[in-house]
DRENDO-1510 file (C-alpha; in Angstrom, 1 decimal, always signed):
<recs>
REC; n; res; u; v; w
REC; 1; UNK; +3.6; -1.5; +22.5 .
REC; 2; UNK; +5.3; +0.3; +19.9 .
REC; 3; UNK; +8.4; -0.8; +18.3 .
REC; 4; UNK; +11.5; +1.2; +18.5 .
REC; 5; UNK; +13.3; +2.0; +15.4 .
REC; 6; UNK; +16.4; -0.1; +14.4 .
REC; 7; UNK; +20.1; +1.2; +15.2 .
REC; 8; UNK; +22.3; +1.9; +12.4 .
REC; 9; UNK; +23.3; -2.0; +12.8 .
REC; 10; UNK; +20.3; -3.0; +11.2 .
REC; 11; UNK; +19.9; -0.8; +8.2 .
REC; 12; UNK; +20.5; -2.0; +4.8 .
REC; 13; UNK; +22.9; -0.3; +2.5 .
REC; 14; UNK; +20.6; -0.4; -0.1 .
REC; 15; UNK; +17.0; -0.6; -0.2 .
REC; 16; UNK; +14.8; -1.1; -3.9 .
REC; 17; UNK; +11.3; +0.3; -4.2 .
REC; 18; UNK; +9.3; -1.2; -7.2 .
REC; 19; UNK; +6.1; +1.2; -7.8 .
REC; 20; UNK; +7.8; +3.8; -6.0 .
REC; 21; UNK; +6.1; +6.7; -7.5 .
REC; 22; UNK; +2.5; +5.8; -6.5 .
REC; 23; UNK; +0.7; +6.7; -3.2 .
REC; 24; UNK; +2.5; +4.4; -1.0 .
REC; 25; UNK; +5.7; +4.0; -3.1 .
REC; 26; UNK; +5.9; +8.1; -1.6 .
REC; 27; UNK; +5.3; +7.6; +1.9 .
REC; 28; UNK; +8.0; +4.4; +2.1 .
REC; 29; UNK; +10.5; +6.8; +0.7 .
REC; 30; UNK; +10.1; +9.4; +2.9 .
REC; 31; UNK; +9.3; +7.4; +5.5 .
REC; 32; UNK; +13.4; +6.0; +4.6 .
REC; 33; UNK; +14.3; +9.2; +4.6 .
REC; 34; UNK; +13.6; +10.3; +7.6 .
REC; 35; UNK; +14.6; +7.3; +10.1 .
REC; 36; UNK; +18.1; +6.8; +8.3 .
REC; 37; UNK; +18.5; +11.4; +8.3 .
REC; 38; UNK; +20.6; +11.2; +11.3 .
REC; 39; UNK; +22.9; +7.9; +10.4 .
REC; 40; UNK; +24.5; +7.1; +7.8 .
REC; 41; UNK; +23.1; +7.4; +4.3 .
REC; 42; UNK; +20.3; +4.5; +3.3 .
REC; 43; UNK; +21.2; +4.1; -0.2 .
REC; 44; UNK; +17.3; +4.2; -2.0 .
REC; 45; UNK; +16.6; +3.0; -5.6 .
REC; 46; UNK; +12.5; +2.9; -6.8 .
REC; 47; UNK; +11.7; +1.5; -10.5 .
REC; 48; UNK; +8.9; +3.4; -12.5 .
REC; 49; UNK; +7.1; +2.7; -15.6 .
REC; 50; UNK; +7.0; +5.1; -18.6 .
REC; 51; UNK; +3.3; +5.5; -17.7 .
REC; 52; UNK; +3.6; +5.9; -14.2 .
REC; 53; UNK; +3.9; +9.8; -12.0 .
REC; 54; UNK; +7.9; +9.7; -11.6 .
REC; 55; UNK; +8.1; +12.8; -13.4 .
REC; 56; UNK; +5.7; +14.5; -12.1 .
REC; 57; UNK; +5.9; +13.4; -8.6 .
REC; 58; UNK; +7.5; +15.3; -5.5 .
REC; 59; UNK; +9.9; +12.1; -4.9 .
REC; 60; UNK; +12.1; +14.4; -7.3 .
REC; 61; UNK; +12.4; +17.0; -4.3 .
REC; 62; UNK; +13.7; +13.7; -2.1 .
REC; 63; UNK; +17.7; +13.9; -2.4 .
REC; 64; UNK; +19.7; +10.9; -2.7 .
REC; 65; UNK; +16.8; +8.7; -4.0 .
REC; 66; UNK; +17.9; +6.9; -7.2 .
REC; 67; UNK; +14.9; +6.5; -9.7 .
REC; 68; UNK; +15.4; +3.9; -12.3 .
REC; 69; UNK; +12.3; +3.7; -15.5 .
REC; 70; UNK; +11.6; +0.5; -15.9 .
REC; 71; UNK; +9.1; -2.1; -17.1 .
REC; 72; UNK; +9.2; -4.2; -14.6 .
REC; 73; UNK; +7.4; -7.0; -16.8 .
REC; 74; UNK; +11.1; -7.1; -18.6 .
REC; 75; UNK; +13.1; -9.9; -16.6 .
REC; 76; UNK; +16.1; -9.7; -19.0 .
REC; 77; UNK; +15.9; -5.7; -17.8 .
REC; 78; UNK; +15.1; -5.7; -14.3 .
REC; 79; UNK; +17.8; -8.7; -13.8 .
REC; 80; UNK; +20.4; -6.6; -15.4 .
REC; 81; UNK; +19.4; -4.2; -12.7 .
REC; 82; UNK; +18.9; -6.4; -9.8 .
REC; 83; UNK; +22.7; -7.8; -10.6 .
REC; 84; UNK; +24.4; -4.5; -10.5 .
REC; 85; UNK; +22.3; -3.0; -7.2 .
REC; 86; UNK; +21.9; -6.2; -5.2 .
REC; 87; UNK; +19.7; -4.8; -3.1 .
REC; 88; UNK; +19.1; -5.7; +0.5 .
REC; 89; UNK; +15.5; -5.0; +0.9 .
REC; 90; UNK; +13.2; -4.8; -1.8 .
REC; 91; UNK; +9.8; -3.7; -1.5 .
REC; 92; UNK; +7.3; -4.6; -4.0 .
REC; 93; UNK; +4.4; -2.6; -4.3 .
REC; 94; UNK; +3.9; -2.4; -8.3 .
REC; 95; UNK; +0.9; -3.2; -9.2 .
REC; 96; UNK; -2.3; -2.4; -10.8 .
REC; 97; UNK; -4.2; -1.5; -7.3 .
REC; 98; UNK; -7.4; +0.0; -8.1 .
REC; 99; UNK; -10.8; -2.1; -7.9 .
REC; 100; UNK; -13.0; +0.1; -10.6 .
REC; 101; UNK; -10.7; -0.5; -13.8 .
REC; 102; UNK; -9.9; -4.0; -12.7 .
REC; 103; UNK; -14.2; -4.9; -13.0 .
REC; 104; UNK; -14.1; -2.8; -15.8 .
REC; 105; UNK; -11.0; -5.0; -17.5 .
REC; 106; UNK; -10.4; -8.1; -15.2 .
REC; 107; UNK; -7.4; -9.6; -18.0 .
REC; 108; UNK; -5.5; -6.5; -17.8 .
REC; 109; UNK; -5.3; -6.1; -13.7 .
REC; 110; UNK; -5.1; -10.0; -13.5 .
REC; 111; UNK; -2.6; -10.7; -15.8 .
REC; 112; UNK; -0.4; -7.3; -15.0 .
REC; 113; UNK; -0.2; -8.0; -11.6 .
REC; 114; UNK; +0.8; -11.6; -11.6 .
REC; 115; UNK; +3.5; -11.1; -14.5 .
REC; 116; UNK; +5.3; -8.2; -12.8 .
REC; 117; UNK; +5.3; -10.5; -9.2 .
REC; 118; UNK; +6.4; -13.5; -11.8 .
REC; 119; UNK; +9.4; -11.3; -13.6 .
REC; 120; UNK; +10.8; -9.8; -10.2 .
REC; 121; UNK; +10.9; -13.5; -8.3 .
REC; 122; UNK; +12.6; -15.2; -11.6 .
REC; 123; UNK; +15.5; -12.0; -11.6 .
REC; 124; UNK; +15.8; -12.2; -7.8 .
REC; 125; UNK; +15.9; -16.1; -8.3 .
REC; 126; UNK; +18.5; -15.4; -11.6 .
REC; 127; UNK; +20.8; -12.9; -9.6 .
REC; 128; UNK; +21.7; -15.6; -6.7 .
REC; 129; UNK; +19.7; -13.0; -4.7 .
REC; 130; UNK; +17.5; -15.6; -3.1 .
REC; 131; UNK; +19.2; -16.1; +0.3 .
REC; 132; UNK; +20.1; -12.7; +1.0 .
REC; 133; UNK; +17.4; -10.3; -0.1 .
REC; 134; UNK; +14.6; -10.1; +1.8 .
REC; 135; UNK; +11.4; -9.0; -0.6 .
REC; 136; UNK; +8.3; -8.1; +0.7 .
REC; 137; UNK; +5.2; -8.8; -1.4 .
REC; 138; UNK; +2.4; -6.2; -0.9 .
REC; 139; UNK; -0.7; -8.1; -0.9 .
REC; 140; UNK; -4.4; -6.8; +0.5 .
REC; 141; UNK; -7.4; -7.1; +2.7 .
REC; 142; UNK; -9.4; -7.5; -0.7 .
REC; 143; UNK; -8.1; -11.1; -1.0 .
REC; 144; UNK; -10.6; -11.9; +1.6 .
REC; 145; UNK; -13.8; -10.7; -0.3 .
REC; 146; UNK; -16.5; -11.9; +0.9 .
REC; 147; UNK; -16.6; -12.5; +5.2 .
REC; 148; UNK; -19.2; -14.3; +7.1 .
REC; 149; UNK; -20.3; -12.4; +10.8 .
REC; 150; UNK; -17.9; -15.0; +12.5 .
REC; 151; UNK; -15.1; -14.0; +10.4 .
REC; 152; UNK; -14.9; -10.6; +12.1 .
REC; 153; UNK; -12.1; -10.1; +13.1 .
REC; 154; UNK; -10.3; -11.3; +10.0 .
REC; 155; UNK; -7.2; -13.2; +11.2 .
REC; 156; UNK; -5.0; -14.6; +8.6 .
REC; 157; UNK; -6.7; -17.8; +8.7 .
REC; 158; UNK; -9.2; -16.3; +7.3 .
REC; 159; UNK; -10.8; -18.0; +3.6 .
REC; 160; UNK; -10.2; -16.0; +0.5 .
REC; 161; UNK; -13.5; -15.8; -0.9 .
REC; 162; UNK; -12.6; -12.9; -3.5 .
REC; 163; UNK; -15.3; -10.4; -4.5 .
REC; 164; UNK; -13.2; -8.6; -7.7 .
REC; 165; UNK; -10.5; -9.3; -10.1 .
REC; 166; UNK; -8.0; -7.4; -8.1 .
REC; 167; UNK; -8.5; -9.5; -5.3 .
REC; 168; UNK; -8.0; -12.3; -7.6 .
REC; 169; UNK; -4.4; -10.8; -8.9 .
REC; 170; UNK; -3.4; -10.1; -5.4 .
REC; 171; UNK; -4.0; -14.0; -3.9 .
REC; 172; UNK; -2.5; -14.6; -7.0 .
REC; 173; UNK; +0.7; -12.3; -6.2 .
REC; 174; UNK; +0.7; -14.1; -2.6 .
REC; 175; UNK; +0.4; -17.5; -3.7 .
REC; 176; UNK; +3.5; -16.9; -6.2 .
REC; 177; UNK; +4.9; -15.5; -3.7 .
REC; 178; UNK; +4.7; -18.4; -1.4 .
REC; 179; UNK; +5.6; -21.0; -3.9 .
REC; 180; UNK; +9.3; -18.9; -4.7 .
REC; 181; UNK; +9.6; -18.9; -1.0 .
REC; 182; UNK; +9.1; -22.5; -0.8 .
REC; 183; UNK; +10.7; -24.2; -4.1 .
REC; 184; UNK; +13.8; -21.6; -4.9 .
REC; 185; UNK; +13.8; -20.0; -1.1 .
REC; 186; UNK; +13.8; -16.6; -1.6 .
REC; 187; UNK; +13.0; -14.3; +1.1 .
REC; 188; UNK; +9.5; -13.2; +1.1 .
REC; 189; UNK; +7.2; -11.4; +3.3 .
REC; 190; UNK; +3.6; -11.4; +2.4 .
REC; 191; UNK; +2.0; -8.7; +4.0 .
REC; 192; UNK; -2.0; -7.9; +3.9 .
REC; 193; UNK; -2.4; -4.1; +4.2 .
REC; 194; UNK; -6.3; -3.3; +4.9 .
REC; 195; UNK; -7.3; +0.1; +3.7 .
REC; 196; UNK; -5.0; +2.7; +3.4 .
REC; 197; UNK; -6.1; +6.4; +3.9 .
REC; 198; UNK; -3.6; +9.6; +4.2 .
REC; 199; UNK; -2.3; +12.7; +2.0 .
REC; 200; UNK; -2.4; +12.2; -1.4 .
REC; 201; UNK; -4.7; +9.7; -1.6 .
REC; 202; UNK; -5.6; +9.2; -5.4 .
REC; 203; UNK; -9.2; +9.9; -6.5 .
REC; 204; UNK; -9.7; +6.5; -7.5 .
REC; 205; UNK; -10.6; +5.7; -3.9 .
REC; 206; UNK; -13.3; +6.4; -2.0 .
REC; 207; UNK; -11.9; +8.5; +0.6 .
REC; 208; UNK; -9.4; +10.4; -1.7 .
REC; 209; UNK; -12.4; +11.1; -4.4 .
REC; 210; UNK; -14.0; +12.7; -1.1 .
REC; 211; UNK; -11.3; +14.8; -0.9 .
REC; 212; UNK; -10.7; +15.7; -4.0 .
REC; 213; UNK; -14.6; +16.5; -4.4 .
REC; 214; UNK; -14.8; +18.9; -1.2 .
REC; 215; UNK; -11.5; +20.8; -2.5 .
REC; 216; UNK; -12.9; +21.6; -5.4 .
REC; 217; UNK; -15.9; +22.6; -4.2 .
REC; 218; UNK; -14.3; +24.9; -2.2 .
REC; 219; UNK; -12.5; +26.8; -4.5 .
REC; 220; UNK; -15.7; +27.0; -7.3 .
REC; 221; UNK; -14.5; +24.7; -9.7 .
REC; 222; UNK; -17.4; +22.4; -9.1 .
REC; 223; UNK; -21.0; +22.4; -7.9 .
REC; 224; UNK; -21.3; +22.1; -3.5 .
REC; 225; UNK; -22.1; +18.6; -4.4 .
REC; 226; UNK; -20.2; +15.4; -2.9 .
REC; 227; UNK; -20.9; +12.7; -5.4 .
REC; 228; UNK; -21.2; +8.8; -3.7 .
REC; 229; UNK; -21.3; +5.5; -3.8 .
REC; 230; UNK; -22.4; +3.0; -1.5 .
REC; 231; UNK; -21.8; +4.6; +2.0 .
REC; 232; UNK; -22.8; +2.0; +4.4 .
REC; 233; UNK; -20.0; +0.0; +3.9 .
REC; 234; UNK; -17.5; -0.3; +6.9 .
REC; 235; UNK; -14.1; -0.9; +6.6 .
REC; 236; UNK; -11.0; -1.0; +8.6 .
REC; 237; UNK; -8.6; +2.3; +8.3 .
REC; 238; UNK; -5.1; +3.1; +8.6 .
REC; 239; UNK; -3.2; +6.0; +7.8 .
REC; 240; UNK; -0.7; +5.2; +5.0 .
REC; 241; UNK; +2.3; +6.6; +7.2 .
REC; 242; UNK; +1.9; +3.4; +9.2 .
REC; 243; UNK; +1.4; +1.4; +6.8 .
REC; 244; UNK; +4.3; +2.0; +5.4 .
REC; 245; UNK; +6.5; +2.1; +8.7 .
REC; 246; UNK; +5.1; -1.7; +9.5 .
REC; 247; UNK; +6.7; -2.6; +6.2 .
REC; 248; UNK; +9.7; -1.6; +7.4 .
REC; 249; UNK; +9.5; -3.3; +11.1 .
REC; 250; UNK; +8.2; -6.5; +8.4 .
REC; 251; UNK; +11.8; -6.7; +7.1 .
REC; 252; UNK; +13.8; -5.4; +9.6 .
REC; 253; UNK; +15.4; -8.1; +11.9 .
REC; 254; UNK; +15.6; -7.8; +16.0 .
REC; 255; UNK; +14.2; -5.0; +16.7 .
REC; 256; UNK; +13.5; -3.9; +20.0 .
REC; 257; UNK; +13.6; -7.8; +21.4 .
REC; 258; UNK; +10.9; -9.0; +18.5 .
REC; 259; UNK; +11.7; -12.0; +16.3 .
REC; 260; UNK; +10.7; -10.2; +12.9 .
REC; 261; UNK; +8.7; -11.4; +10.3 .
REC; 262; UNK; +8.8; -14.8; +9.0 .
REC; 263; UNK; +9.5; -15.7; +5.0 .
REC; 264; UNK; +6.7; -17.6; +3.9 .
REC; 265; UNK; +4.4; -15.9; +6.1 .
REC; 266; UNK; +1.8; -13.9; +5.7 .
REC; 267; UNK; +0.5; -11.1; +7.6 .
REC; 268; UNK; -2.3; -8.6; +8.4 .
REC; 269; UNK; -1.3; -4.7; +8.7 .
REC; 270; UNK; -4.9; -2.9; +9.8 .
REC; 271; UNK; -6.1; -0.7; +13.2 .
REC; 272; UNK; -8.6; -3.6; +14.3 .
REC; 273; UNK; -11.5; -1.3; +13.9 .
REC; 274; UNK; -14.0; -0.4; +11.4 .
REC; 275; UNK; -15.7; +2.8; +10.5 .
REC; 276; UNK; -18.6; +3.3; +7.4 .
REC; 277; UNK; -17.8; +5.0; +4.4 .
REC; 278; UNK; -20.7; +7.1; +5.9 .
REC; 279; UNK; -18.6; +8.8; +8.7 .
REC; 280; UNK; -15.7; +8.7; +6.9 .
REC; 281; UNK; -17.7; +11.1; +4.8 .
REC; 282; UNK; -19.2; +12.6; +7.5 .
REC; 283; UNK; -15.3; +13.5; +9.2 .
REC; 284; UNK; -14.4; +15.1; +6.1 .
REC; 285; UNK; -17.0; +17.2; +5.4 .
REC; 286; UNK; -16.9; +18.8; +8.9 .
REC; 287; UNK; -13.4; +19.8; +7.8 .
REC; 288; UNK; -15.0; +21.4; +4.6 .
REC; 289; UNK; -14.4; +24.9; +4.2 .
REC; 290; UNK; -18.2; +25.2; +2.7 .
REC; 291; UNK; -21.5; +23.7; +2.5 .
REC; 292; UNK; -21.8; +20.7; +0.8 .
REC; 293; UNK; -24.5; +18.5; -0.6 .
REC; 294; UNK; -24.5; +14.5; -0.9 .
REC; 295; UNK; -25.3; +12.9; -3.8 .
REC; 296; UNK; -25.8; +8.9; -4.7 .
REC; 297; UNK; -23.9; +8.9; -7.8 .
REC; 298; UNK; -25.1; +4.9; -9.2 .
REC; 299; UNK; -21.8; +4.9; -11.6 .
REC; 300; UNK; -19.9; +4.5; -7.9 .
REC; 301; UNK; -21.1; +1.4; -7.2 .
REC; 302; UNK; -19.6; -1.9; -7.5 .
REC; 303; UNK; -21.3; -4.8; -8.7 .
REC; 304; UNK; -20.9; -6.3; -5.4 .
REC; 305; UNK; -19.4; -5.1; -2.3 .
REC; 306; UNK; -18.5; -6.7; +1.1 .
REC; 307; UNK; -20.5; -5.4; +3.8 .
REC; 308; UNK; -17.9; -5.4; +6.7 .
REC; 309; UNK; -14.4; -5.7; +7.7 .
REC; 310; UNK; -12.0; -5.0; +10.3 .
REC; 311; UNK; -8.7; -7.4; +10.7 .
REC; 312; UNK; -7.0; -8.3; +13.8 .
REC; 313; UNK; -3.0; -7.5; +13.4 .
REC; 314; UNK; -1.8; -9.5; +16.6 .
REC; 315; UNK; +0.4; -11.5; +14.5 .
REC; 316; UNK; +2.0; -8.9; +13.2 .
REC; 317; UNK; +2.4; -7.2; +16.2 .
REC; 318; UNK; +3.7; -10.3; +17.7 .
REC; 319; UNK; +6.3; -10.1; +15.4 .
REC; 320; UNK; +7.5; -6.6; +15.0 .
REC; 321; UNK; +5.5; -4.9; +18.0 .
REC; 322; UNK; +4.3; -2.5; +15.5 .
REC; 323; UNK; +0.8; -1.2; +16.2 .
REC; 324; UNK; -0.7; +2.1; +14.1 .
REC; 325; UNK; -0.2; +5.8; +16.1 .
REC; 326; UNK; -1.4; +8.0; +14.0 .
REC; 327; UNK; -4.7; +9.3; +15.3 .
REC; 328; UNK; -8.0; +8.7; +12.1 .
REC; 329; UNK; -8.7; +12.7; +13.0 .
REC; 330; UNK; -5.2; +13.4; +11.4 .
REC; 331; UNK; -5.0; +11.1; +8.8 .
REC; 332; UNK; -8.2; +12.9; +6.9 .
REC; 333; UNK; -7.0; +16.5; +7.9 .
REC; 334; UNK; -3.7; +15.4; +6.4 .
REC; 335; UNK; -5.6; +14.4; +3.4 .
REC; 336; UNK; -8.0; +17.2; +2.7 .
REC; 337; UNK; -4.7; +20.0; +3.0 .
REC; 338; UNK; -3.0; +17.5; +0.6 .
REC; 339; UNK; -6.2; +18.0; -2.2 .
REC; 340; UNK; -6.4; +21.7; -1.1 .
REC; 341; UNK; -2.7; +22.0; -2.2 .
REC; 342; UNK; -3.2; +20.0; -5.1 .
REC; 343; UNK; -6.3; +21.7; -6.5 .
REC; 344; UNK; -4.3; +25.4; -5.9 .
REC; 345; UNK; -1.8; +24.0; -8.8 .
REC; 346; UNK; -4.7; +23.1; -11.4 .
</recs>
């Protein structure tokens, strides 16, 4: 059962994205943009970093969206901020959220991630924002790591059993999270998104480095070659534009006869199925415009790497009655057109 979307009743005057330029930082705004089009204005702020894509980034052709550049590491900053907006919703999804330069520099993902969760709690907690703004706290299927055959499918009882140092920030992240919910009671929503896959998917991933490879390939600015890592890997997909709209159902209150989503509590945001990396690949290339060779590339392999995993999201659904629509067969369409466009502009 799907969830309907909340009346004007229920929507916030003012909503704050932190990492709002990045891949899913997009899709939430538009995603905001579109459900509030027709009622009246959903006042949306997002906080960049100097070294983030704000500048670059299409969210400049969104109207109405209020971009603030920010480190989000600087309490005394982002409290200024936070007591001049008090926001509402906010939606944190800063982070440093890539598994390759967190192996290759564990201190820098590890202690990143945990100071920016640390600075946003303590201004919320400064601003007298605890009772009244409901946060959620992105977290991720990586926290799990390393599953046993009778852990399939993961429920959120699940043991962490971490297999990288991003995992490690992000139970981390959760655990802060869960300890500002519990000692200073702010309002948080710990959410544990499995893998995300849609257009403009960064490069960084598997699935978006496909992409990116096959579009290039295409147009002659590389060899008909797909370079790879490990493809027998199976993981559980979901397109990012449902990702993003179960973050919304997670803070939203009464919707459609469901309770909502508990502070405190954690929960899993996934389609309950798993595919391999293998006919992932396999998907995309049949939507190749060309011919196109694989190749093992060993520099794409991870030291170690979890064999299997699909989640169960009854609790959220439960919850929110959210469950993913968007069909996989899109989702990578979607994605390739996105590469297409973005390798036309190179």
């Amino acid at each position: 059962m799907t969830a309907s979307l909340p009346t004007e009743d229920y929507i916030p005057p003012r909503v704050l994205i932190t990492g709002i330029s990045g891949f899913v930082g997009h899709h939430l705004t538009k995603f905001l943009l579109t459900i509030t089009a027709d009622r009246a204005p959903l006042e949306i702020h997002g906080i960049y970093n100097s070294d983030d894509r704000a500048e670059t980034t299409d969210l400049r052709e969104f109207p109405g969206v209020r971009l603030h550049r920010l480190n989000l590491e600087d309490t005394v900053g982002l409290t200024a901020l936070l007591e001049n907006l008090r926001p509402d919703y906010i939606y944190h999804l800063a982070a440093r959220s890539f598994v390759g330069p967190a192996i290759s520099n564990p201190a820098l993902t590890l202690t990143t991630n945990i100071n920016l969760s640390l600075s946003l709690f303590e201004a919320v907690r400064a601003t007298g924002l605890a009772a009244q703004t409901r946060i959620l706290n992105a977290g991720s299927s990586d926290s799990y790591g390393f599953l046993r055959p009778e852990d399939i499918p993961v429920r959120e009882t699940t043991a962490f059993r971490p297999g990288n140092p991003y995992a490690v920030s992000k139970i981390a992240q959760e655990m802060l999270g869960y300890q500002y919910f519990r000692s200073y009671g702010l309002q948080i929503v710990n959410t544990r998104a499995f893998n995300h896959v849609g257009p403009r998917q960064s490069a960084e991933l598997a699935i978006g480095a496909f992409a990116r490879q096959i579009a290039l390939a295409e147009v002659g600015q590389i060899e008909p070659i797909v370079r790879v890592g490990n493809l027998e890997a199976r993981r559980d997909f979901t397109d990012v534009r449902d990702i993003v709209r179960g973050y919304w159902l997670a803070l939203a209150r009464d919707i459609a006869g469901y309770p909502g989503c508990e502070p405190g509590e954690a929960y899993n945001i996934c389609s309950g199925r798993d595919l391999s990396i293998s006919e992932m690949l396999n998907r995309l290339l049949a939507l190749a415009r060309c011919p196109l060779q694989i190749q093992p590339d060993p520099t794409r392999m991870r030291p170690s790497d979890v064999p299997s995993v699909r989640g169960d999201f009854s609790k959220f659904q439960q919850a929110t009655g959210w469950q993913p629509t968007i069909p996989l067969e899109q989702s990578l369409v979607d994605l390739l057109d996105s590469w297409r466009e973005i390798v036309a502009k190179l």
